[in-house]
N, C-alpha and C positions, 0 to 999 in steps of 0.2 A: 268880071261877072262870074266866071267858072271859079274863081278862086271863094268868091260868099258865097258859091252854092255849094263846097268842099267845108266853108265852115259852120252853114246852116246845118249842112248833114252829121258831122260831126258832133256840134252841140245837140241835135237833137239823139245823138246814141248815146252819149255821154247820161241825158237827161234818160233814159229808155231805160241803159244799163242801171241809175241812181234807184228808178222806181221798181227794178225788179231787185236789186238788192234791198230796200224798204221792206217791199213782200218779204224776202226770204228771213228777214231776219223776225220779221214780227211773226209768221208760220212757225219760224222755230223757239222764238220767246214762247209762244202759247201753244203749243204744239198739243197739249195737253185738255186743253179745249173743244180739240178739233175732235177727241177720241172717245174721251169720253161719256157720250151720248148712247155711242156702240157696245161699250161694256158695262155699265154701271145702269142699274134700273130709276127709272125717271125721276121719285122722289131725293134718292142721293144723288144725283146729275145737279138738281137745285141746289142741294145742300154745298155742293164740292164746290159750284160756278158761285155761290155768292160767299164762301168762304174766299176764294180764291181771288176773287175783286176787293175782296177788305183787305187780303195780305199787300195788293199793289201798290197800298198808301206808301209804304214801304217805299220800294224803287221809283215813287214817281216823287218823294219829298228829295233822296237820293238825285234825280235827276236834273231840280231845280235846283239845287248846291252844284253840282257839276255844271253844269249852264256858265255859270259864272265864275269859273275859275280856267274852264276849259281850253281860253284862246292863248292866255298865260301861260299854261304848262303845256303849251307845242313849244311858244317862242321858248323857255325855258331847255326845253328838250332837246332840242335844234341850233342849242349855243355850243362851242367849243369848250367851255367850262361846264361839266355837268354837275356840282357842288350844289348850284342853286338850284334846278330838280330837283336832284335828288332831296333836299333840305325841302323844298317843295310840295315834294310826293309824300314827304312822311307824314307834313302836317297836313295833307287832304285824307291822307288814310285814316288818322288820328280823328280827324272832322267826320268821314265817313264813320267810324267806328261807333263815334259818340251819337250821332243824328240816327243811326241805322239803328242804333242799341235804343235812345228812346223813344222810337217811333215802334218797334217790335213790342215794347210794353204797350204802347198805348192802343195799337189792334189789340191786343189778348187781352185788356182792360176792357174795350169799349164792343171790339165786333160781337161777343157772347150777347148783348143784349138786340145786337139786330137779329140773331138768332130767334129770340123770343118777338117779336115785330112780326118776324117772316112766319113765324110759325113752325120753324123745323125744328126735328129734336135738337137740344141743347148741347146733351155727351157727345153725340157721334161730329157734330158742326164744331164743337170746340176740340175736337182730337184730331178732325181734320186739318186743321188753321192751326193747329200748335206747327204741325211738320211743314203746312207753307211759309211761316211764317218764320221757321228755321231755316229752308231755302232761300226764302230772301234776305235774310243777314247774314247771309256770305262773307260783304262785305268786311263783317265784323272779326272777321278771321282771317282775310284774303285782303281785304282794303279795296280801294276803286280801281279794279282791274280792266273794268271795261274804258273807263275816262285816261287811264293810264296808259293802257294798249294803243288809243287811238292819237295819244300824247307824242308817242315813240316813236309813230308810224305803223304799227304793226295791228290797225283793225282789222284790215284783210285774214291775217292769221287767226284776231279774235274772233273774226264771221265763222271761217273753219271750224276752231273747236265749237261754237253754238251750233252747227249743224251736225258736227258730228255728235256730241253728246246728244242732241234729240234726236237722233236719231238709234244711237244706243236705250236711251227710256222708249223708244218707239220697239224696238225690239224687244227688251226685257217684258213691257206690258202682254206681247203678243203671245211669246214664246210662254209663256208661266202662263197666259189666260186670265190675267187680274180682272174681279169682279167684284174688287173692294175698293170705295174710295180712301180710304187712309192710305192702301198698298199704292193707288196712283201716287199718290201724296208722296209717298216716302220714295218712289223710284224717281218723282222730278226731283228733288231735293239732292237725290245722290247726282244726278245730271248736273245740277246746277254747282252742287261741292264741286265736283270732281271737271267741271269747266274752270271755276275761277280758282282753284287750287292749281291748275296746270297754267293760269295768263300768272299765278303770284311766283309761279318759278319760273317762269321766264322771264316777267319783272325784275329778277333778283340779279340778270345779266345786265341789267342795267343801274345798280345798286340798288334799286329800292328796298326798302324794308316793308315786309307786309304788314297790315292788320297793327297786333298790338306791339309786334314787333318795333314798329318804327318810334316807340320810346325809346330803343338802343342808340337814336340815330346821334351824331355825338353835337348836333344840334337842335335837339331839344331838348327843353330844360320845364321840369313840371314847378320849381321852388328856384 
């Protein structure tokens, strides 16, 4: 009896700890959400929050590709032969790169006319979405750092730097006063490089080739 009330308690901290990491990482995905109401006057607040739901087609088309490759590239990970990973990772980063790249057209194509629907000006809503929308094709430079990281075992470390780079855009914002949404824009964007620029170099301890790099890899062949 004392032994299943050792393991109820356990499973339920287990479960406790899962849902505060949940939180913490969705606070620091959108961190940016949270602030900008504070500094930015309420017409650009609309403008920023519905540019910024259009950029997330992006990572959430990204997500559903990851989904389905994800349980594969642990067991991959986790062999003693790491050839097949690695040969692995290059062709999800090459998938990533492709999917991420035409999905970036097809916001900057399509969201400019929700602009006109919504009613906001069209310059300032399309100059904002150009630099989210640079932020979220990371990817396309870095590869699937986050799908990778968590490949390797190493999402604990990728939770770290998401906290700490939002936390660095949380300071930049405060520190400078930004009262521009494009300057939010361009400070998550440097957050969001300068995260997955640091999981693509510690990927590289494990050979992957980032982004378009992994063309070099000497198992992929485009002809």
């Amino acid at each position: 009896m004392g032994q299943r009330i050792r393991l109820s308690w356990r499973r339920m901290a287990r479960m406790r700890l899962g849902e505060w990491g949940g939180l913490f990482r969705f606070v620091a995905r959108y961190v940016d959400l949270l602030i900008v109401p504070w500094f930015l006057e309420p017409i650009v607040v609309w403008i920023y929050v519905s540019a910024r739901v259009a950029s997330l087609c992006i990572p959430l088309t990204l997500f559903l590709l990851g989904s389905r490759v994800a349980r594969q590239l642990s067991k991959l990970a986790q062999a003693q032969e790491q050839s097949g990973f690695q040969s692995a990772a290059a062709r999800v980063n090459l998938s990533y790169l492709m999917v991420c790249g035409a999905m970036a057209l097809f916001v900057m194509v399509g969201a400019p006319n929700l602009a006109v629907i919504l009613g906001t000006p069209k310059g300032l809503y399309s100059e904002i979405l150009v630099w989210l929308v640079v932020g979220q094709s990371a990817p396309v430079l870095f590869g699937a750092t986050g799908l990778l990281m968590h490949a390797v075992e190493r999402g604990a470390f990728y939770d770290m730097l998401l906290g700490l780079t939002a936390l660095l855009f949380l300071a930049a914002t405060v520190l400078f006063d930004v009262r521009d949404g494009v300057m939010v824009a361009q400070a998550l964007v440097a957050a969001q490089m300068t995260q997955a620029g640091l999981c693509a170099l510690l990927l590289t301890q494990c050979g992957v080739w980032p982004g378009l790099t992994s063309l070099l890899h000497k198992e992929i062949k485009l002809f």
